[in-house]
KOLVO-935658 format. One line per field, with one value per atom (N, C-alpha, C): residue number from 1; atom name; z, x, y. Coordinates in Angstrom, 1 decimal, decimal comma, padded with zeros to 4 digits. Atoms other than C-alpha are relative to their C-alpha. Layout:
N
k c(NUM_...)
a c(CA_...)
up c(Z_...)
east c(X_...)
north c(Y_...)
***
This chain:
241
k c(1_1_1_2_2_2_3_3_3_4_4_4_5_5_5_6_6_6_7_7_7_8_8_8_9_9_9_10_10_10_11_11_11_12_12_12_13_13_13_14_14_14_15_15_15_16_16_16_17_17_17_18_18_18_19_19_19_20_20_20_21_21_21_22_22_22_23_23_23_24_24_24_25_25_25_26_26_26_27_27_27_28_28_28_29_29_29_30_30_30_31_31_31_32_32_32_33_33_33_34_34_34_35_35_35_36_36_36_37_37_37_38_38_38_39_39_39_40_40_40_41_41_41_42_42_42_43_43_43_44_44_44_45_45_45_46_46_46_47_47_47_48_48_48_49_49_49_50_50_50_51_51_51_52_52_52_53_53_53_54_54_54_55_55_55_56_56_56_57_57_57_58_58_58_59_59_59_60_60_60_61_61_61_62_62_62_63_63_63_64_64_64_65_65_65_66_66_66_67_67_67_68_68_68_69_69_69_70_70_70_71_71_71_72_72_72_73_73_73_74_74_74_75_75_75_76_76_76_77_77_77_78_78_78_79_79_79_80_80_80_81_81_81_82_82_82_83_83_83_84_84_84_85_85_85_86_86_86_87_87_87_88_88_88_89_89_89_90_90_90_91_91_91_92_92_92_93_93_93_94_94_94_95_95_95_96_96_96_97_97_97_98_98_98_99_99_99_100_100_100_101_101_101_102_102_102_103_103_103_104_104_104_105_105_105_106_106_106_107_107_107_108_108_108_109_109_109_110_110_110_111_111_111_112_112_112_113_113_113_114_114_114_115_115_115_116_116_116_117_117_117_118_118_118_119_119_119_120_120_120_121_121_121_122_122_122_123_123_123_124_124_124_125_125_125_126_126_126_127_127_127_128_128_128_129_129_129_130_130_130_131_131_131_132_132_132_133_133_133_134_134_134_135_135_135_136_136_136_137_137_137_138_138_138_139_139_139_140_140_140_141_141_141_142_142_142_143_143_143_144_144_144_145_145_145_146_146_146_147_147_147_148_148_148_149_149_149_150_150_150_151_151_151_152_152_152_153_153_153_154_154_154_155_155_155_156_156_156_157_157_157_158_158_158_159_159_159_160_160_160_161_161_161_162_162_162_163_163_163_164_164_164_165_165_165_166_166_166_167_167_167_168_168_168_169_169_169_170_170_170_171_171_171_172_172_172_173_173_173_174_174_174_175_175_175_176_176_176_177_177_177_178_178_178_179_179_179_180_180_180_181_181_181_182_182_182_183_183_183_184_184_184_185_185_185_186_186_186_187_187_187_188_188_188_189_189_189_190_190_190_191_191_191_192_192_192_193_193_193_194_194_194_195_195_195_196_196_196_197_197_197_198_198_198_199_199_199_200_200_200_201_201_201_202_202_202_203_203_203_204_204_204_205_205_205_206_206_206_207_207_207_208_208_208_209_209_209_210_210_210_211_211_211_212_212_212_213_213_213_214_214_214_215_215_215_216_216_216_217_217_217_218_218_218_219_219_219_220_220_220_221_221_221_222_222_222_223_223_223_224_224_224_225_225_225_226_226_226_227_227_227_228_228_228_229_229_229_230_230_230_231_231_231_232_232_232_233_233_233_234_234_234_235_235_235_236_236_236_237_237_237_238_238_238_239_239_239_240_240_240_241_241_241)
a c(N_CA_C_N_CA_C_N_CA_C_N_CA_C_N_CA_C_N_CA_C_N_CA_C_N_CA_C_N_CA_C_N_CA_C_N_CA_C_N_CA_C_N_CA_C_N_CA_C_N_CA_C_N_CA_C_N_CA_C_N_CA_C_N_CA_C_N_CA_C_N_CA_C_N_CA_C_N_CA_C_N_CA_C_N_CA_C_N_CA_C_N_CA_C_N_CA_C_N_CA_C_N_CA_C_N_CA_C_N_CA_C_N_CA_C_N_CA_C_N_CA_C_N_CA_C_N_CA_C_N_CA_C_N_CA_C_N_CA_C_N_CA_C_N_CA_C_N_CA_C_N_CA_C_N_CA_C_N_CA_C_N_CA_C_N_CA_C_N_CA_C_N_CA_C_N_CA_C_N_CA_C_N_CA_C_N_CA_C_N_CA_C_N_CA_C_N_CA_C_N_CA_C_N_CA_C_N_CA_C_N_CA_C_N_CA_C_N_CA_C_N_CA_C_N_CA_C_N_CA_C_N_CA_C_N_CA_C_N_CA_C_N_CA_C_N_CA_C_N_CA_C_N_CA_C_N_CA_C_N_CA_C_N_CA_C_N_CA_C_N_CA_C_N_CA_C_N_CA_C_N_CA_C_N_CA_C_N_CA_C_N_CA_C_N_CA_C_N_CA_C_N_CA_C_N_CA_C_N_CA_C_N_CA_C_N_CA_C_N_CA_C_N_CA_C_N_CA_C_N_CA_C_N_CA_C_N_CA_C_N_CA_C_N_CA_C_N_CA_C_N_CA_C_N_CA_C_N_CA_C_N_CA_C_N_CA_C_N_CA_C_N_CA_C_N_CA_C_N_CA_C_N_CA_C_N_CA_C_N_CA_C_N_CA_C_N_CA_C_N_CA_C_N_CA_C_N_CA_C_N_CA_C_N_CA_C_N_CA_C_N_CA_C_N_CA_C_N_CA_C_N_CA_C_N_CA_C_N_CA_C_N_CA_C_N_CA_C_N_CA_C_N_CA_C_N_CA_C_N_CA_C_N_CA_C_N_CA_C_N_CA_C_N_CA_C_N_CA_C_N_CA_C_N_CA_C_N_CA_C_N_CA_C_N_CA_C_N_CA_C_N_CA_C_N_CA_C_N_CA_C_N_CA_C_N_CA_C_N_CA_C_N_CA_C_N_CA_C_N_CA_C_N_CA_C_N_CA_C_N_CA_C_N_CA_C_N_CA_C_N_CA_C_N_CA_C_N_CA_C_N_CA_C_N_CA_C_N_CA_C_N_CA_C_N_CA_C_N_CA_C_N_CA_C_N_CA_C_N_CA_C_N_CA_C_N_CA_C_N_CA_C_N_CA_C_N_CA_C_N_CA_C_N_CA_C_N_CA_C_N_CA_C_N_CA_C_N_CA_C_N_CA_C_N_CA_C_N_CA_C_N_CA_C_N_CA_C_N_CA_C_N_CA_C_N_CA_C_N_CA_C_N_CA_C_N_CA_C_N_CA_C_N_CA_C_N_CA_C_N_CA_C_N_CA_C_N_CA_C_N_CA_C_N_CA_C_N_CA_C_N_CA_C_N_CA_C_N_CA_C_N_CA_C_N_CA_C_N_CA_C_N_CA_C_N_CA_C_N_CA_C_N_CA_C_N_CA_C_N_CA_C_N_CA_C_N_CA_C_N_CA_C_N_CA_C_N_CA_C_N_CA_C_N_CA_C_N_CA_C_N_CA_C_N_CA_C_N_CA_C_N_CA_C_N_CA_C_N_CA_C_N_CA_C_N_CA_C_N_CA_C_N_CA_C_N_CA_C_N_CA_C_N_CA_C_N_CA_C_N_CA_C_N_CA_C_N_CA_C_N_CA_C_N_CA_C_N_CA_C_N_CA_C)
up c(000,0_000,0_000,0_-000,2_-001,0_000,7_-000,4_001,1_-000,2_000,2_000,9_001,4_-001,0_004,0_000,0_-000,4_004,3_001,0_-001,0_007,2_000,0_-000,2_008,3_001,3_-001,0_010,8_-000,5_000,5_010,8_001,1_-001,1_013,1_000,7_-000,7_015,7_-001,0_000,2_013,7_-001,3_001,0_011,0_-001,5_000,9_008,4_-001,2_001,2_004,8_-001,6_001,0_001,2_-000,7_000,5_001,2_000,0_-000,2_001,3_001,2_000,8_002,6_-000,3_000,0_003,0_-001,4_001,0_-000,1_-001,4_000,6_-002,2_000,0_-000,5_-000,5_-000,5_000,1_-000,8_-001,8_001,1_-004,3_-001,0_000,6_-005,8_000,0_-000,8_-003,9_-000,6_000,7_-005,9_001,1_-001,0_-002,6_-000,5_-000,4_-001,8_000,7_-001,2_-000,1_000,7_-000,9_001,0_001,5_-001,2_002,8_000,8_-000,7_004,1_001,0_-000,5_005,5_001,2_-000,8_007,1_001,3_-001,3_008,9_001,0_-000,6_010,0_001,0_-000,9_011,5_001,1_-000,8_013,2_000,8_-001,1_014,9_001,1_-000,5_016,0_000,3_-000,4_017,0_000,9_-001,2_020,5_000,5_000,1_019,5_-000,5_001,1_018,0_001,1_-000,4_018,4_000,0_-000,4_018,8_-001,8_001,1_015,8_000,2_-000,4_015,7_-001,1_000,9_014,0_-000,6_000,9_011,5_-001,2_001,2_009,5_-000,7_000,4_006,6_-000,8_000,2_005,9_-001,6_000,7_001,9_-000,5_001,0_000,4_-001,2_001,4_-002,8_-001,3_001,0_-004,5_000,2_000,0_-002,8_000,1_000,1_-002,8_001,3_-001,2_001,1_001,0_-000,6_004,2_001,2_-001,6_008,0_000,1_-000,3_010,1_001,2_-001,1_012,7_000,7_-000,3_015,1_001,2_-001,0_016,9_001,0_-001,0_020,5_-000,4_000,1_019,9_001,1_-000,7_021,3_001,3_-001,8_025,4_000,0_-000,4_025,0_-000,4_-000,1_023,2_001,0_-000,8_025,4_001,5_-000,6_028,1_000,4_000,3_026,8_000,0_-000,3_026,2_001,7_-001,4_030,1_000,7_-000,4_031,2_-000,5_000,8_028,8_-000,7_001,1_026,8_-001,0_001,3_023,5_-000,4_-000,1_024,1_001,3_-000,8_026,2_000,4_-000,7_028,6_-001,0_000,7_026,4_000,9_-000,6_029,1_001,4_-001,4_031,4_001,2_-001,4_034,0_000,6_-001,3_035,2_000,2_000,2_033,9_000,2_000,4_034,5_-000,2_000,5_033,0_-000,2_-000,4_034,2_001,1_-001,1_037,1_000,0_000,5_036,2_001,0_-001,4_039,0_-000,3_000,5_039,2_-000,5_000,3_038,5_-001,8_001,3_034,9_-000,6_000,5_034,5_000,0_000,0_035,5_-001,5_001,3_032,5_-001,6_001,2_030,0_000,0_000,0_030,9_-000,4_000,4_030,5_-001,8_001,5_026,9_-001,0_000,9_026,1_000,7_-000,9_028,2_-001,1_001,2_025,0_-000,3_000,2_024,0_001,1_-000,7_027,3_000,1_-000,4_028,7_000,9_-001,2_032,2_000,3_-000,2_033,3_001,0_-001,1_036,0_-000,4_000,4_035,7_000,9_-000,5_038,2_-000,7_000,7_036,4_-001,5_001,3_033,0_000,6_-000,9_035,4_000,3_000,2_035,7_-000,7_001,3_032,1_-000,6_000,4_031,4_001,1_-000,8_034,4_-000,7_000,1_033,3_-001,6_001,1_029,8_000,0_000,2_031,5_000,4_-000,5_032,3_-000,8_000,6_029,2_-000,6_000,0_029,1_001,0_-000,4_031,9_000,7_-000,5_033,5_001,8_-001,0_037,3_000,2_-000,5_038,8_001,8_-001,1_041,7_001,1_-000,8_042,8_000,3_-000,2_042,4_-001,6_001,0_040,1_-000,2_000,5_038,0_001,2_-001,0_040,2_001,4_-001,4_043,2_-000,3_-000,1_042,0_-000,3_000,7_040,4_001,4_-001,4_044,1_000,9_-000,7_045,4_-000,2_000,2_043,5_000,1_-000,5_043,8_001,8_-001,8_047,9_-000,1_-000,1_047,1_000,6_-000,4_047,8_-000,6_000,7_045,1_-000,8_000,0_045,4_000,2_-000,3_046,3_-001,7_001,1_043,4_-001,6_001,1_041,0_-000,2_000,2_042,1_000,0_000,0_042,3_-001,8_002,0_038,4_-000,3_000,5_039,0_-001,0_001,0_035,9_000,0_001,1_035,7_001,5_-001,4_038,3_000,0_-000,3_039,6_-000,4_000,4_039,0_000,9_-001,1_042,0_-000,3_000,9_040,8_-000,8_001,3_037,6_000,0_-000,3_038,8_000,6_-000,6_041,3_-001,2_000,6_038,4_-001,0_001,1_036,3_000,8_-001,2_039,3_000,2_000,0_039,4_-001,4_001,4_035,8_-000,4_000,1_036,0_001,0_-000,8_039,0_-000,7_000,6_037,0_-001,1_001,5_034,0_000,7_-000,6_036,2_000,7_-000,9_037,9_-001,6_001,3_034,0_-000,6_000,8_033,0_001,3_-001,2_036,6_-000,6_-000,1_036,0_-001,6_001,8_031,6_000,6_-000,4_033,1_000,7_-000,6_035,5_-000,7_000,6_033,4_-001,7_000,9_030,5_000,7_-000,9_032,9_000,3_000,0_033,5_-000,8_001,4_030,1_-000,4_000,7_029,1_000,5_-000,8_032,0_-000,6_000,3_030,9_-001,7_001,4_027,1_000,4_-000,5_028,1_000,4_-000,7_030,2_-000,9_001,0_027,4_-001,7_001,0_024,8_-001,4_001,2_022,3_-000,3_000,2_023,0_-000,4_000,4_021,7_000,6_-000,5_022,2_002,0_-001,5_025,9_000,3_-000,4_026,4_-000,2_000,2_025,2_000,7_-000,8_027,2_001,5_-001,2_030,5_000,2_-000,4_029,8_-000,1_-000,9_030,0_000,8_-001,5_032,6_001,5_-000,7_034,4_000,2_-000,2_033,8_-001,0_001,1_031,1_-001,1_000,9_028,9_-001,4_001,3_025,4_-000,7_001,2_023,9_000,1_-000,1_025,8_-000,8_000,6_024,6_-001,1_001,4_021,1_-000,4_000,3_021,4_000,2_-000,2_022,6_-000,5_000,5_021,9_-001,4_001,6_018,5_-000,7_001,1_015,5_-000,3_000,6_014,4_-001,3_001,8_011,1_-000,6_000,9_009,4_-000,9_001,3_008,1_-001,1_001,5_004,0_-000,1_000,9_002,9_-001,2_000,5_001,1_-001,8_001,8_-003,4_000,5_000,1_-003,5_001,1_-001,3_-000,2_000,1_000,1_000,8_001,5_-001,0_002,8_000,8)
east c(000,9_000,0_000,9_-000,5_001,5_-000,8_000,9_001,1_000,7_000,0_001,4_000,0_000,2_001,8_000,2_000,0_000,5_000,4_-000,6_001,8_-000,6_000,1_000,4_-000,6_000,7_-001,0_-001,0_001,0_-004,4_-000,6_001,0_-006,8_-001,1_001,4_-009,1_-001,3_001,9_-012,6_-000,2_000,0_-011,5_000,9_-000,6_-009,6_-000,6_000,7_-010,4_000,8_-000,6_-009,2_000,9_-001,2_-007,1_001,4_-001,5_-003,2_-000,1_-001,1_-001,5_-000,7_000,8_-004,0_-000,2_000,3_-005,4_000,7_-000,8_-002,5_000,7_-001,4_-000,5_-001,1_000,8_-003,8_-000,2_000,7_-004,9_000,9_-000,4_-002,0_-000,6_000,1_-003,3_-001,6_001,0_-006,9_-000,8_000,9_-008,4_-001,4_001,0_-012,2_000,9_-000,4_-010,4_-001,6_001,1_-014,0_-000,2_000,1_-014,4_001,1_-000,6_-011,2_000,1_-000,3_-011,3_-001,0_001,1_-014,5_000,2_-000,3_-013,2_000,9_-001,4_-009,9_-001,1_000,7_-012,7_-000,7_000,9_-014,6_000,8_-000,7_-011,8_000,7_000,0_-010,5_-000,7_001,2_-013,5_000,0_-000,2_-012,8_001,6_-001,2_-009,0_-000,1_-000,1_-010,7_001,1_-001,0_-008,4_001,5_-001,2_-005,4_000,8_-000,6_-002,8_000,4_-000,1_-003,0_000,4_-001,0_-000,5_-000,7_000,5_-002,3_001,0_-000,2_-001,6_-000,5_001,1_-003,5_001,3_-000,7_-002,1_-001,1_000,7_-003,0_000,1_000,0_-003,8_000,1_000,2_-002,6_-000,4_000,9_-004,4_-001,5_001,0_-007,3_-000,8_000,3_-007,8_-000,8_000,2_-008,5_000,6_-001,1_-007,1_-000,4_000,2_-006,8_000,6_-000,5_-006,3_000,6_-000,4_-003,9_-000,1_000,0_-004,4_001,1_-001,0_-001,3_-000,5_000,2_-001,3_000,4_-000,4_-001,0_001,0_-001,2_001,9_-000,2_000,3_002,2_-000,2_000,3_002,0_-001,5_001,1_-001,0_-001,4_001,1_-002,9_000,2_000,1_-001,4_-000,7_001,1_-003,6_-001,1_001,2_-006,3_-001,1_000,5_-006,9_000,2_-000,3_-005,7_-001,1_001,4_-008,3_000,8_-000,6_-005,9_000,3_-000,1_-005,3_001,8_-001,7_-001,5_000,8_-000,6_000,9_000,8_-000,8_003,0_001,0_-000,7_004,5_001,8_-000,6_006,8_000,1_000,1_006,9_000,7_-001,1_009,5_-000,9_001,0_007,2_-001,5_001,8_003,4_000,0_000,8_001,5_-001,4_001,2_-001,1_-001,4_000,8_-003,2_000,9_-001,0_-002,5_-001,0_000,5_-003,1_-000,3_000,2_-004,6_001,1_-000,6_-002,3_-000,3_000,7_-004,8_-000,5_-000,1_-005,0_001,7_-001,5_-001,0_000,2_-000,1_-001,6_-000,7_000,8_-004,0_000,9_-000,8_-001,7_001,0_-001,2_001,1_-000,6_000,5_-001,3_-000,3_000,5_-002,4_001,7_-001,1_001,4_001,2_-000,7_002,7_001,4_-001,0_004,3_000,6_-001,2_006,4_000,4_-001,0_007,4_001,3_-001,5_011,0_000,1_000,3_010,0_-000,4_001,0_009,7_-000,6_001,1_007,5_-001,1_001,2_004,0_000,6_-000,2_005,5_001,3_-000,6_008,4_-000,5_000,5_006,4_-000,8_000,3_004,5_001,0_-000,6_007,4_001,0_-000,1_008,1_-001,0_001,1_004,8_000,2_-000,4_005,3_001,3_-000,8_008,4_-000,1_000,7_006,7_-001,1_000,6_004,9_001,0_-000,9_007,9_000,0_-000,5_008,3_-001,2_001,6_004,1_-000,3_000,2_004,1_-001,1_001,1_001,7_000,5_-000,2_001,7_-000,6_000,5_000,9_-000,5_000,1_-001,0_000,3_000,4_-000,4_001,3_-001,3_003,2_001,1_-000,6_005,8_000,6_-000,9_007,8_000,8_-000,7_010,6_-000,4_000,4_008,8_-000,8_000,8_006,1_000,9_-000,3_008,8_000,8_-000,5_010,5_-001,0_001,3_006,9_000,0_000,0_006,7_001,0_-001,3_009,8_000,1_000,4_009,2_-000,7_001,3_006,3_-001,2_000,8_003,7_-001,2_000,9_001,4_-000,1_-000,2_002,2_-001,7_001,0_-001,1_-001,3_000,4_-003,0_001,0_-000,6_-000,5_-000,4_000,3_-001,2_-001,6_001,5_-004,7_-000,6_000,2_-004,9_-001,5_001,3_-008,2_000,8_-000,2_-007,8_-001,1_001,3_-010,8_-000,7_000,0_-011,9_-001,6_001,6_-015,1_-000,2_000,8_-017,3_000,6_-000,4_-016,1_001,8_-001,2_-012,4_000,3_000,7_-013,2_-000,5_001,1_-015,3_001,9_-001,3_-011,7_001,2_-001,5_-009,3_-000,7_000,2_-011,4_000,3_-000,5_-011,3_001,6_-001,8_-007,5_000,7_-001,0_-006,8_-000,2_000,3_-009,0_001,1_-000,5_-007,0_001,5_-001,3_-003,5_-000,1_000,3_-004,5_-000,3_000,1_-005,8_001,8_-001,2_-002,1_001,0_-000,8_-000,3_-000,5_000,5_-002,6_000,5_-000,8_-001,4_001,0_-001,5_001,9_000,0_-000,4_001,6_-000,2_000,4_000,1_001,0_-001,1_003,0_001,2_-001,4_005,6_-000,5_000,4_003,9_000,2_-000,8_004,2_001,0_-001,2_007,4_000,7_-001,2_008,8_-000,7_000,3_006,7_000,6_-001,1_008,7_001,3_-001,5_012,0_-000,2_000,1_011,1_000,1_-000,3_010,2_001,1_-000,9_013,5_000,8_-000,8_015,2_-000,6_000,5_013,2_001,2_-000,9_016,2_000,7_-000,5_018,0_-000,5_000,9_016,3_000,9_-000,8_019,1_000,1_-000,2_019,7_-001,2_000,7_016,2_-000,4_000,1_016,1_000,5_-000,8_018,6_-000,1_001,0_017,0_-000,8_000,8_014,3_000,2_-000,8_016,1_000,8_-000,7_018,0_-001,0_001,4_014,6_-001,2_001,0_013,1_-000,9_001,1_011,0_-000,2_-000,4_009,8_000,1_000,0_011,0_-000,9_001,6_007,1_-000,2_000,5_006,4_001,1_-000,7_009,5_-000,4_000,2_009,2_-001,1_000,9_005,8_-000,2_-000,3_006,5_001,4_-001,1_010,0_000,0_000,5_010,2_000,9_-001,1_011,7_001,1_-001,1_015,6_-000,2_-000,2_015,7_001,4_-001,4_018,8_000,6_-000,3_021,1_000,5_-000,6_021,6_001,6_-001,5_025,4_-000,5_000,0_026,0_000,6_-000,4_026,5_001,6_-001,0_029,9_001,1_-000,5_030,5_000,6_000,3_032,0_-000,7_000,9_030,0_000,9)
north c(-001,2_000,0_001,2_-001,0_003,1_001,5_-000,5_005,9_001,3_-001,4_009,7_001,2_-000,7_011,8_001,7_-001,7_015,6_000,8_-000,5_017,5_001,6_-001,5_021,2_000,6_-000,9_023,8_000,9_-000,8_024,4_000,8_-000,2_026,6_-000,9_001,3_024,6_000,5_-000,5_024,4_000,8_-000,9_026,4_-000,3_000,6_024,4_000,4_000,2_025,4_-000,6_000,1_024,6_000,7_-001,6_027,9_-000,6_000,2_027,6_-000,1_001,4_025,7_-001,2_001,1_022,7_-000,5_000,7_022,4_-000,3_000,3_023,1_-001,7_001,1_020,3_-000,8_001,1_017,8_-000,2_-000,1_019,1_-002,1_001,1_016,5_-001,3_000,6_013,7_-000,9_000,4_013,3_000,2_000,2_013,5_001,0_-001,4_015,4_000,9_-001,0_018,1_000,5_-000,3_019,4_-000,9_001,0_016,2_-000,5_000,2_016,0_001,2_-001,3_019,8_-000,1_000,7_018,6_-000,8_001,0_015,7_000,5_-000,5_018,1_001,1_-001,1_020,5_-000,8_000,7_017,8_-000,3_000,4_016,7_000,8_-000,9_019,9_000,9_-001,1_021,7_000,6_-000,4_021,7_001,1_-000,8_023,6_001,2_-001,4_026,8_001,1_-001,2_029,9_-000,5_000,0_027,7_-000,9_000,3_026,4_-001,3_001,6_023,0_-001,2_000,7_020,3_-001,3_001,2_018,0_-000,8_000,6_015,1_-000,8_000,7_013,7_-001,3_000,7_010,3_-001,0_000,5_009,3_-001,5_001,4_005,7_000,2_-000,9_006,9_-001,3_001,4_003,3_000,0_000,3_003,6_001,4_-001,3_007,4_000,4_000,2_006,6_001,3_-000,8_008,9_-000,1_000,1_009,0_001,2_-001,5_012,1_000,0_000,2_012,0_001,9_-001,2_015,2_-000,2_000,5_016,4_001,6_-000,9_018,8_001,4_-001,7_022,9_-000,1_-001,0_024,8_-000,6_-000,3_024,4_001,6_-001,3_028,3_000,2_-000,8_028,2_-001,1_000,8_025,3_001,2_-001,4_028,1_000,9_-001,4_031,2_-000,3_000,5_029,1_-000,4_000,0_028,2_001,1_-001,0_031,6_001,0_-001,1_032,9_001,8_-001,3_035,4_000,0_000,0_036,1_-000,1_-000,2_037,0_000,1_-000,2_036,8_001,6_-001,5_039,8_000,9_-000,6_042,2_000,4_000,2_042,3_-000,7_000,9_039,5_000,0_000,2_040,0_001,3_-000,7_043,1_000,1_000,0_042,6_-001,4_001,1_039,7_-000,2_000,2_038,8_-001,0_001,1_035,8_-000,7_000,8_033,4_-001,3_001,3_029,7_-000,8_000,9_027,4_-001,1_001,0_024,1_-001,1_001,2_021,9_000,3_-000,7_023,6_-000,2_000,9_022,7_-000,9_001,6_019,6_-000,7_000,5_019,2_000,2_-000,1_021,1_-001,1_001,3_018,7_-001,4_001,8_015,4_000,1_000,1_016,8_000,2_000,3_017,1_-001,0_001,0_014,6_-000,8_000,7_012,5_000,7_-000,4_015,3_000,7_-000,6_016,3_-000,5_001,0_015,4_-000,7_000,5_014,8_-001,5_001,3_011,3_-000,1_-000,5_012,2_001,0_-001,1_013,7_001,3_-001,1_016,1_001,0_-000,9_017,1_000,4_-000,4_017,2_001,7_-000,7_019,8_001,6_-000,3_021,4_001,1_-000,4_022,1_001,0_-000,7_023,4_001,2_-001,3_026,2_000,4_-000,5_026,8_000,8_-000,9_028,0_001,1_-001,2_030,5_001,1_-001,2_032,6_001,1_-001,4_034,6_000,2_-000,1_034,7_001,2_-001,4_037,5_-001,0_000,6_034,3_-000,9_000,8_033,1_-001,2_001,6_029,8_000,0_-000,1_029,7_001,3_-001,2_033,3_000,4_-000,1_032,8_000,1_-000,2_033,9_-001,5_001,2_031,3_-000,9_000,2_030,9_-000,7_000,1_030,6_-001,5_001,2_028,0_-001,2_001,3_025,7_-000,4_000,1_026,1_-001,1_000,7_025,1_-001,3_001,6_022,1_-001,0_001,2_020,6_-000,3_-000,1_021,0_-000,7_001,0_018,7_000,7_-000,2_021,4_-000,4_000,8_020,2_-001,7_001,5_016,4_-000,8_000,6_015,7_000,0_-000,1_017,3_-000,1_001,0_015,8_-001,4_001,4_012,4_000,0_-000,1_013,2_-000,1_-000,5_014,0_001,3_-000,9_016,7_000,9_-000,5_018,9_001,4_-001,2_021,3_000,4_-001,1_023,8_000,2_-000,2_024,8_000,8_-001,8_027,8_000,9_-001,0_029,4_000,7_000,4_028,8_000,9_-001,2_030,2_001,6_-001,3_033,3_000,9_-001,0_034,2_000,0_-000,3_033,7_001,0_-001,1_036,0_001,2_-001,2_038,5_000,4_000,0_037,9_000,6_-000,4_038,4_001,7_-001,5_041,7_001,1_-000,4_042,8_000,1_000,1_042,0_001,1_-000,6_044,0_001,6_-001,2_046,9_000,9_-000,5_046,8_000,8_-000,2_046,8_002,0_-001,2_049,8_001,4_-000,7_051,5_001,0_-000,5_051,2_000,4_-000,4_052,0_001,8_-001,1_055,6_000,8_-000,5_056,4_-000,1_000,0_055,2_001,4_-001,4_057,7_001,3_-001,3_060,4_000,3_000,0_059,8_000,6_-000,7_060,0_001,2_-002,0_063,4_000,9_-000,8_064,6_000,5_000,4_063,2_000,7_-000,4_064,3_001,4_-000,9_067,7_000,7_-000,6_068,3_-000,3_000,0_067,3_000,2_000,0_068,5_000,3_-000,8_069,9_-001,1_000,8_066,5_-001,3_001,2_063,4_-001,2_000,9_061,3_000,2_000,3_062,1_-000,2_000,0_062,0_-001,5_001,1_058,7_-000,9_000,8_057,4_000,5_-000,5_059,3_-000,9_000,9_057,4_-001,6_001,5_054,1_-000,1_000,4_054,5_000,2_-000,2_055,7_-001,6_001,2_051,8_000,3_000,4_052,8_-000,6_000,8_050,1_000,6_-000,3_050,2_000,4_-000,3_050,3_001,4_-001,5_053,6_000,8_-001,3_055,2_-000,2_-000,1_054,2_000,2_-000,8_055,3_001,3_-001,8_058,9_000,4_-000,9_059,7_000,2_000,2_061,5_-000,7_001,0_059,9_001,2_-000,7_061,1_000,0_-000,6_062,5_-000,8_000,4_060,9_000,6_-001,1_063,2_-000,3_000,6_062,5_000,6_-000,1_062,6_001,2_-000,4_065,3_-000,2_000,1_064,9_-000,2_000,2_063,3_-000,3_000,2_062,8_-001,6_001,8_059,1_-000,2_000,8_056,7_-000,3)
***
């Protein structure tokens, strides 16, 4: 039986006959309709996230199976955190805080490609992919939770395997995420004030004002959203470079 293997990333739920999919299938004689179909059925429950398909063809029988593989750990992540993106800058914004019984779950849905031979250090792995997310664990930074778990604070709900939170649960991490997001918009406001300061006092110099406001802590986004742009001065006719 000869066979034919497609390979791509499609959206959960959303697979269509556009590029890349249907290109890659068109050779293949297949229905693409009905194969786009079966790729959506199976990933229904992955909408929003980018998720690794492969259609495997019977290229005698004009046959096909669909193997579905696990999204990103960052985007199974955002998904239980409930955000679209991660911390624009994570070492001082955070921006959700993941119960651990929600890690526990990302780690079992990528368990086969973790490294960990322990569910607790697969556990592990998955916290340690929310660091540069701007995302806590349990109310605790990176550092600290991966401290927690290896202390065996969450030994219990590891070996337990619960995965999925209550309403109540639910209700305080939306409260939390609101509360994190109100701190980010805080501190975006003070650090803006800052630099109109630092701009201001150096209105004639752009350059020192630029470098004022990095040595002042302010993130890169704000400056390059307020400081003005340098003009570049053109070489004059004949000049060398």
């Amino acid at each position: 039986m000869a066979k034919q293997v497609v390979e791509t990333m499609v959206e959960g739920g959303k697979a269509t006959a556009a590029p890349p999919l249907g290109p890659a299938l068109g050779p293949t004689g297949l229905n693409i309709g009905q194969v786009v179909m079966e790729i959506n059925k199976k990933t229904a429950d992955l909408r929003g996230m980018q998720v690794p398909v492969k259609v495997i063809v019977d290229t005698e029988t004009k046959t096909f199976t669909i193997e579905i593989g696990t999204p990103p750990a960052s985007a199974l992540i955002k998904k239980e955190a409930g955000i679209e993106k991660g911390a624009g800058n994570p070492l001082m914004d955070k921006v959700a805080d993941l119960k651990i019984e929600q890690v526990i779950k990302i780690a079992k849905t990528k368990q086969d490609s973790l490294l960990g031979a322990t569910m607790k250090a697969k556990v592990r792995e998955i916290v340690g992919t929310c660091q540069s997310m701007g995302i806590l664990v349990e109310g605790m930074t990176v550092p600290e939770a991966l401290q927690a778990i290896a202390d065996g604070k969450f030994d219990k709900e590891i070996a337990s395997g619960k995965t999925e939170l209550t309403e109540e649960e639910r209700r305080e991490q939306e409260a939390e995420k609101k509360r994190l997001q109100e701190e980010i918009e805080k501190r975006r406001v003070e650090f803006e004030a800052k630099a109109k300061e630092i701009l201001k006092l150096f209105e004639a110099d752009p350059k020192k004002a630029k470098k004022a406001m990095v040595d002042a802590g302010i993130p890169q986004q704000i400056i390059k959203e307020l400081a003005p742009v340098e003009e570049k001065k053109e070489a004059a006719p004949g000049a060398k470079k």
